[in-house]
C-alpha positions as CSV (number, residue, x, y, z in Angstrom):
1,X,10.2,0.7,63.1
2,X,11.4,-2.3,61.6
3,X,14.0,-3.5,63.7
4,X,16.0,-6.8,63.4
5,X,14.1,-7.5,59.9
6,X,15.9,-8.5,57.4
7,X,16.2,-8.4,53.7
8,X,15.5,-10.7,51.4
9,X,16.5,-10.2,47.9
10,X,14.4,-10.3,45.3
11,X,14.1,-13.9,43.0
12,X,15.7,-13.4,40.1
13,X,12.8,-12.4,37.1
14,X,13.3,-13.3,33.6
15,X,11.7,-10.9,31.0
16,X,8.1,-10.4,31.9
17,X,5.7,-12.9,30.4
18,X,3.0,-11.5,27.6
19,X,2.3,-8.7,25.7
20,X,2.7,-5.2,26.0
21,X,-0.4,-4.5,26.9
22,X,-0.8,-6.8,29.2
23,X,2.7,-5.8,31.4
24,X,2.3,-2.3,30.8
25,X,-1.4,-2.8,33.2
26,X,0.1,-4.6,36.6
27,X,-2.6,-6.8,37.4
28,X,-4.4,-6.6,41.2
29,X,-2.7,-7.7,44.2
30,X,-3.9,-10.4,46.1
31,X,-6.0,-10.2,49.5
32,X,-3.4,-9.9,51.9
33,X,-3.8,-12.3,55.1
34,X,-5.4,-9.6,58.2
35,X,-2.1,-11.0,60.3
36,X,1.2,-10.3,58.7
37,X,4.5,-10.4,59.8
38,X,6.6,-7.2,59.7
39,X,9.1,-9.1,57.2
40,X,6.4,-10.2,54.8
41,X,5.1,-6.8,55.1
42,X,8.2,-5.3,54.5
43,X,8.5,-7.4,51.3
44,X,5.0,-6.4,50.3
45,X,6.3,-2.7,50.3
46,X,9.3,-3.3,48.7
47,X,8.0,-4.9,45.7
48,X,4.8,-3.0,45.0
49,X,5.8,-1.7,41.9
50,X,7.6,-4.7,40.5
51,X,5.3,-7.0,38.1
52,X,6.4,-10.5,39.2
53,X,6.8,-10.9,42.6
54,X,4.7,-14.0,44.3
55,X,2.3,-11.6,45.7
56,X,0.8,-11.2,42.7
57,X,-1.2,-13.9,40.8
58,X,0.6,-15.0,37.4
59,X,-2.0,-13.3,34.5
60,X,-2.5,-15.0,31.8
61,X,-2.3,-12.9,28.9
62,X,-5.6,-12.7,26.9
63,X,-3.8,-11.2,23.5
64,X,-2.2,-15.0,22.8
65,X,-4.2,-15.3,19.6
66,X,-2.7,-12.0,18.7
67,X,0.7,-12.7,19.8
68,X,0.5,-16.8,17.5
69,X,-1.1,-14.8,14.5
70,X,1.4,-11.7,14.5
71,X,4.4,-13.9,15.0
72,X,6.4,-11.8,12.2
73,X,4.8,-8.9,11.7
74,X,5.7,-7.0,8.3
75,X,5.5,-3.6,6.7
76,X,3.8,-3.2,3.2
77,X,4.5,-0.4,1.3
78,X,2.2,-0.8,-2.3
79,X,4.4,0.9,-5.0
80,X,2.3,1.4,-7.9
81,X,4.3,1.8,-11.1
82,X,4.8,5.6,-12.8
83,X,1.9,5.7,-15.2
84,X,3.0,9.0,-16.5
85,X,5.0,6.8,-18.7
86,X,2.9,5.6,-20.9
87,X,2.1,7.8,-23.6
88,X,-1.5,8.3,-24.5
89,X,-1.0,9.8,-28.1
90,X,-3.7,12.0,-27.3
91,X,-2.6,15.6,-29.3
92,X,-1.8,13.2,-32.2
93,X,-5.7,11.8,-31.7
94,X,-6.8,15.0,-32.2
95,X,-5.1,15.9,-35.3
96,X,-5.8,12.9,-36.7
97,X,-9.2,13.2,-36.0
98,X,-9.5,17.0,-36.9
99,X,-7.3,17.2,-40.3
100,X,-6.8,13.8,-41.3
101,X,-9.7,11.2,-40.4
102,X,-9.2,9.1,-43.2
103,X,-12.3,6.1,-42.6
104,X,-13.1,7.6,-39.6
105,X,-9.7,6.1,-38.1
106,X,-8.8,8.8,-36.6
107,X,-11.7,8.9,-34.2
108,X,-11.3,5.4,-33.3
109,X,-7.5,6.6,-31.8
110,X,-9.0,9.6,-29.7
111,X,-10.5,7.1,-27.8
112,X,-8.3,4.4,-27.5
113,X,-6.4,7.4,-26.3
114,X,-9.0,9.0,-24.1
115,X,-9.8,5.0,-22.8
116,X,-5.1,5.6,-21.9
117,X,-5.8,8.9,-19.8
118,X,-8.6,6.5,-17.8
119,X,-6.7,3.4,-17.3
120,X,-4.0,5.5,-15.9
121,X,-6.6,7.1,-13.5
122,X,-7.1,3.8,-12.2
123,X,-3.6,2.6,-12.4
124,X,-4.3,-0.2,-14.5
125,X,-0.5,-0.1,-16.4
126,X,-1.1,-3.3,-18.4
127,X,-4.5,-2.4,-19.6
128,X,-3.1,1.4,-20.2
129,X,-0.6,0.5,-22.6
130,X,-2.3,-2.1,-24.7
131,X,-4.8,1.0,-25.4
132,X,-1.6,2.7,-26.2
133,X,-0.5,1.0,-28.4
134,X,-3.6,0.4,-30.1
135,X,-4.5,4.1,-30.3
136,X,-0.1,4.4,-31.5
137,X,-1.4,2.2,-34.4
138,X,-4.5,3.8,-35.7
139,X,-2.5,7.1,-35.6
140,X,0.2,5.9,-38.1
141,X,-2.6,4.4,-39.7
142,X,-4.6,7.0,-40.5
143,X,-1.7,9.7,-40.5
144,X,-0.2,7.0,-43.4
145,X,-3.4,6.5,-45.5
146,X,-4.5,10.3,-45.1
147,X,-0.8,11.8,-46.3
148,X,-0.6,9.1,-49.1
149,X,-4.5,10.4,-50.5
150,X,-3.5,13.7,-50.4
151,X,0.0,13.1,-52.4
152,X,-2.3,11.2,-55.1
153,X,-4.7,13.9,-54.9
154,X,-1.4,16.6,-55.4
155,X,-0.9,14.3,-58.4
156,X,-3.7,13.9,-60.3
157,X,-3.9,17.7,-59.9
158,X,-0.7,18.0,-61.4
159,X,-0.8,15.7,-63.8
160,X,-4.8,15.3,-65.0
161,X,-6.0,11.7,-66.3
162,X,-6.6,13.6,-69.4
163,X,-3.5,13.8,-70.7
164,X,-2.8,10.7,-71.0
């Protein structure tokens, strides 16, 4: 049918222009003239599927913004820190505050150690182990002052005022 026509080779096409999105959907093809000749029509069929032959219009792609804001687009990965480290002294609260609440300290550690289990909750590490230390300190100090009353109080039992 197509006798005597020959074949022009493609122009040579550099990577396609734009985004994905944009290549990936081939744009329309221009109205064809009514009259045209059997090698422009042959050309036409030829290159139907290819993206950047001069039968189609060049599209300019409407994700530019995207493409100048996402120039180097990055990964991030949040790694919060293991906040089963911190220790919250909490059986040691309780102790305290059952057996040995010496001024009421003992108390006052349970919840520096119950305000630990929280601040872990919310992953706050640096507010987490201030309260553990805090509640670490008003354990050894009520632990301290409690065992030291009861060795006076083991003492002047042994040892009444009276004989002196």
């Amino acid at each position: 049918p197509f006798e005597g026509v020959a074949w022009s080779p493609r122009p040579p096409q550099g990577p396609p222009q734009g985004c994905f999105t944009c290549i990936s959907k081939p744009p329309a093809l221009q109205q064809a003239s009514p009259v045209l000749s059997p090698s422009s029509a042959v050309y036409l069929m030829e290159s139907k599927s290819c993206k950047g032959d001069s039968l189609r219009p060049p599209v300019p792609c409407k994700h530019s913004v995207e493409k100048k804001t996402m120039t180097n687009p990055t990964t991030v990965i949040e790694i919060y820190p293991d906040t089963t480290e911190v220790n919250d002294y909490y059986l040691w609260s309780i102790f305290n505050f059952v057996y040995l609440n010496f001024c009421c300290l003992g108390f006052i550690a349970l919840a520096y150690s119950l305000k630990v289990r929280d601040k872990k909750l919310l992953n706050d590490l640096n507010g987490a182990v201030e309260d553990a230390k805090t509640a670490r300190l008003f354990n050894i100090t009520s632990s301290a002052l409690a065992t030291f009353c009861i060795i006076l109080i083991f003492i002047f039992l042994r040892y009444p005022l009276t004989d002196y």
